[in-house]
N, C-alpha and C positions, 0 to 999 in steps of 0.2 A: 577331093580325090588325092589331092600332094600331098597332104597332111595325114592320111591313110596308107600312100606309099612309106612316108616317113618315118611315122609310129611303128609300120610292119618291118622295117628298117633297124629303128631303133630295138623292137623286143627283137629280133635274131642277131643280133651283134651280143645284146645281154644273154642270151641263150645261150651262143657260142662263148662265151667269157666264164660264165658260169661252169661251163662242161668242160674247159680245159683243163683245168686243174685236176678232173678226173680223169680224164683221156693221160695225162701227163702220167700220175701216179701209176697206172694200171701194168706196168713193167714189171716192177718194183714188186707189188702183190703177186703176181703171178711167181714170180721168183720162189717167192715164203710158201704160196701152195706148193710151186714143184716141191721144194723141200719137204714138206708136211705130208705130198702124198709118196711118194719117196719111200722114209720112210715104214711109212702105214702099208705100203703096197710088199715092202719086203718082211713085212710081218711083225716090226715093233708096235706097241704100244704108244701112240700120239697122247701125250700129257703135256704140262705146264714148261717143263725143263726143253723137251723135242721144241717145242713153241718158241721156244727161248731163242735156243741152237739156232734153227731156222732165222730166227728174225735178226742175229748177227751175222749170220752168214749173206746177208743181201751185201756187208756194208765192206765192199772190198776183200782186198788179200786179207788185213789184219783181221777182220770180221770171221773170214773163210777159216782161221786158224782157232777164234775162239767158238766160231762152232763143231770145228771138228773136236777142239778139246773136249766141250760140253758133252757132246757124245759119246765121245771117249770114256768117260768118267761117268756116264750109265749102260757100259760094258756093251757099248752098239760095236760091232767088228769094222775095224781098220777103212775097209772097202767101203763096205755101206755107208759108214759114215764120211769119207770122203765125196760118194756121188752124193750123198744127199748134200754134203756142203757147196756140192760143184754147182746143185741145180738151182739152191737159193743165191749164190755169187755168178749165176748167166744172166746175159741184159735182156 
């Protein structure tokens, strides 16, 4: 019966260890959706380049600047592309 408390023990500590790292990440992605649906919701076109933007815009101010550039330079307006950068650089 110890040895069965112990094992049920041991696989929920490996369960919980395993999942952290997702539970940890899941900020982070949500971030790149806001941006992504962002975006898509104010009527651009979501391609490779939008993907891009978003996924530097998670990475700080520096980030937030080369995704607004990114969009900038596929003729997204000023605003828009500043919320979409705002919402991939929120924690």
């Amino acid at each position: 019966m110890i040895r069965a408390k112990r094992a049920i023990g041991v696989l929920a500590a490996t369960a919980m260890a395993g999942a952290l790292p997702v539970l940890a990440a899941s900020p982070a992605q949500a971030s790149y959706t806001d941006c992504v649906n962002c975006m898509s919701n104010l009527g651009y076109i979501v391609g490779p380049n939008v993907q891009d933007a978003c996924a530097y815009g998670e990475n700080g101010s520096f980030g937030s600047i080369v995704c607004q550039n990114i969009l900038y330079s596929l003729a997204v307006k000023m605003d828009d592309a500043n919320e979409a950068c705002y919402q991939a650089s929120r924690d």
